[in-house]
C-alpha positions in Angstrom: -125.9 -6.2 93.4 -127.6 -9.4 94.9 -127.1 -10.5 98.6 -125.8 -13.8 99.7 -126.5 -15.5 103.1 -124.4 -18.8 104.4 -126.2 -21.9 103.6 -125.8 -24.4 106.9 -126.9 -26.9 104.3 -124.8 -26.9 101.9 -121.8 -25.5 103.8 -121.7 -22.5 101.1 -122.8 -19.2 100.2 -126.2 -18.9 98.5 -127.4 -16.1 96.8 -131.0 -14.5 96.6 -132.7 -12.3 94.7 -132.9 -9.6 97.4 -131.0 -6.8 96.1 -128.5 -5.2 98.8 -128.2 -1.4 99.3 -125.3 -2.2 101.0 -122.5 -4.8 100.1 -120.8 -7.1 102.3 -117.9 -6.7 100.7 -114.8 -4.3 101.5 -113.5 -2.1 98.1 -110.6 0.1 98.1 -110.9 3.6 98.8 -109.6 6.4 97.6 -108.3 9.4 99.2 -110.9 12.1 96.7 -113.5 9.6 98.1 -113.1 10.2 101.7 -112.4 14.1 100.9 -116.0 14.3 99.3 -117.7 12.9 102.3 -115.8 15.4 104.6 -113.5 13.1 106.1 -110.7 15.2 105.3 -111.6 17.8 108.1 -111.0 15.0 110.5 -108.4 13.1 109.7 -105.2 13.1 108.1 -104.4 10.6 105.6 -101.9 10.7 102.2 -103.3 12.2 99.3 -102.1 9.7 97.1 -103.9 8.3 93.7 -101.1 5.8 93.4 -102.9 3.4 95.4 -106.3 2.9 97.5 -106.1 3.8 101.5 
């Protein structure tokens, strides 16, 4: 996934050819997501597939 930094200039986004390990963009996670990673031994949360948490 490429990056993409506000351009003062042209008032818009611009992208470069940096590629991100990280995006800057939220996605929608699922509860089997959070229970991989553990999270499940610290929080409580519905165990839902329905819909994203």
């Amino acid at each position: 996934m490429y990056q993409y930094i506000w351009d003062e200039e042209t008032g818009g986004p611009l992208l470069i050819t940096e590629i991100s390990k990280f995006s800057k963009e939220p996605r929608p996670v699922y509860y089997r997501e959070l229970d991989i990673l553990g999270f499940d031994k610290y929080w409580n949360y519905p165990r839902d597939d329905r819909a994203p948490l």
